[in-house]
C-alpha positions as semicolon CSV with decimal commas, in nm:
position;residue;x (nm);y (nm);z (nm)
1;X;9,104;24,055;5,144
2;X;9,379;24,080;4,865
3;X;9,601;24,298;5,118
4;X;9,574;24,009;5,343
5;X;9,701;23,788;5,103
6;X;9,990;24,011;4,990
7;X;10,072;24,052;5,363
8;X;10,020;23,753;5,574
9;X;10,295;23,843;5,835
10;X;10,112;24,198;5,843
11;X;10,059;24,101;6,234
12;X;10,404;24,022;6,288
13;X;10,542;24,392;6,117
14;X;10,299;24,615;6,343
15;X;10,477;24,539;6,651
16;X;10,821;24,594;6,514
17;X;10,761;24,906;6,358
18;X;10,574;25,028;6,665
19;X;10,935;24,931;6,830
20;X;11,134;25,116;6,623
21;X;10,919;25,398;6,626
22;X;10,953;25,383;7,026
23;X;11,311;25,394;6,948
24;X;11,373;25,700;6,777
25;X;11,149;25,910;6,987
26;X;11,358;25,777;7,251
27;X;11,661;25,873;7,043
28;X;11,539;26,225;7,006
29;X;11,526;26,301;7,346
C-alpha cells in the first residue's frame, strides 16, 4: 500500500511510458 501512496498518478505514467516505448520501436524500424 505504501507504493500507492508514493505513486498516486502511477495510473496516469503506465500509459505514457507504454507510448514512448511504442515510439522508439517505431523509431528503430
Amino acid at each position: 500500500m505504501q507504493i500507492r501512496m508514493h505513486f498516486p498518478k502511477l495510473d496516469e505514467l503506465i500509459p505514457y511510458a507504454f507510448a514512448l516505448t511504442k515510439y522508439f520501436h517505431n523509431l528503430q524500424k
